[in-house]
C-alpha positions as CSV (number, residue, x, y, z in Angstrom):
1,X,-12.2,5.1,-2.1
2,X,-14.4,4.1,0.5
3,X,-13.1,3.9,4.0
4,X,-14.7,1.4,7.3
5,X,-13.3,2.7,10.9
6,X,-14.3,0.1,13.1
7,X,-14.6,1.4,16.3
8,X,-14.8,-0.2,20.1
9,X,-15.4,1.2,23.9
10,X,-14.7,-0.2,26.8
11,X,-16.8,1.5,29.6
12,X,-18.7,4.2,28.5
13,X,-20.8,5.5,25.5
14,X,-18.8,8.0,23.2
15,X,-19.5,9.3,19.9
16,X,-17.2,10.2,16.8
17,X,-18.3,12.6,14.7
18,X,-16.5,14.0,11.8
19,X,-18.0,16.9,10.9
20,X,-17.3,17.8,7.1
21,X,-17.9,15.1,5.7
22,X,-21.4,14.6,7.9
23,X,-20.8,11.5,9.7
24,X,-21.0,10.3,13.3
25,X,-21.7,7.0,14.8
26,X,-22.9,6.0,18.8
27,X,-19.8,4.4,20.0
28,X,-21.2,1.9,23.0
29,X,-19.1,-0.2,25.1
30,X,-18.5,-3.6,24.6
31,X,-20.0,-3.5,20.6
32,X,-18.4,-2.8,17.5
33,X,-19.5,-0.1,15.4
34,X,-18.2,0.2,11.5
35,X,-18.5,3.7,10.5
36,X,-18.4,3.5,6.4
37,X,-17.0,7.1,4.6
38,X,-16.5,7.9,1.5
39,X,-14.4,10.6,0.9
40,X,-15.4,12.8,-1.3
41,X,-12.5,15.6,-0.9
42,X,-9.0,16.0,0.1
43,X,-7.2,18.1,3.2
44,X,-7.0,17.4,7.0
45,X,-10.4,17.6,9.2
46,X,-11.1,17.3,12.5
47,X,-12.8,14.5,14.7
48,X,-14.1,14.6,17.6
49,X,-16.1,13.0,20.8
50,X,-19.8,14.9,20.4
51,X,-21.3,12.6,23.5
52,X,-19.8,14.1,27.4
53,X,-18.3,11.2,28.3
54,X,-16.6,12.3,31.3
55,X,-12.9,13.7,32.1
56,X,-10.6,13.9,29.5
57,X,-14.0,14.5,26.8
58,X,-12.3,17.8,26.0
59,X,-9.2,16.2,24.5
60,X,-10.9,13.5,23.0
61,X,-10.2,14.7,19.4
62,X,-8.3,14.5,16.5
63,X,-7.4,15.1,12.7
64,X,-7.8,12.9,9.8
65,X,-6.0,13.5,6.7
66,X,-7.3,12.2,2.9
67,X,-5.2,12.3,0.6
């Protein structure tokens, strides 16, 4: 089933990448950006910032789970 994050930034560009399933979108602030996935297996994966975006970039991650 296909899934649309939409995400936003407020003061500085970030990116989300979400490595095994080969996406990652430009997240600039004050825009919008729909990210479109379709899952094509199931498990937890992690996400992450791949753009430096200052302090804190090292905890700017996460997990996503499809089930």
């Amino acid at each position: 089933m296909p899934v649309v994050f939409e995400l936003t930034g407020q003061d500085i560009l970030m990116g989300l990448s979400i490595p095994d399933f080969n996406v990652r979108a430009d997240v600039v602030p004050g825009q919008t950006v729909r990210l479109a996935l379709t899952p094509d297996k199931t498990g937890t994966f992690d996400f992450l910032c791949d753009i430096f975006c200052g302090s804190g970039h090292d905890t700017m991650n996460g997990t996503l789970t499809v089930t």
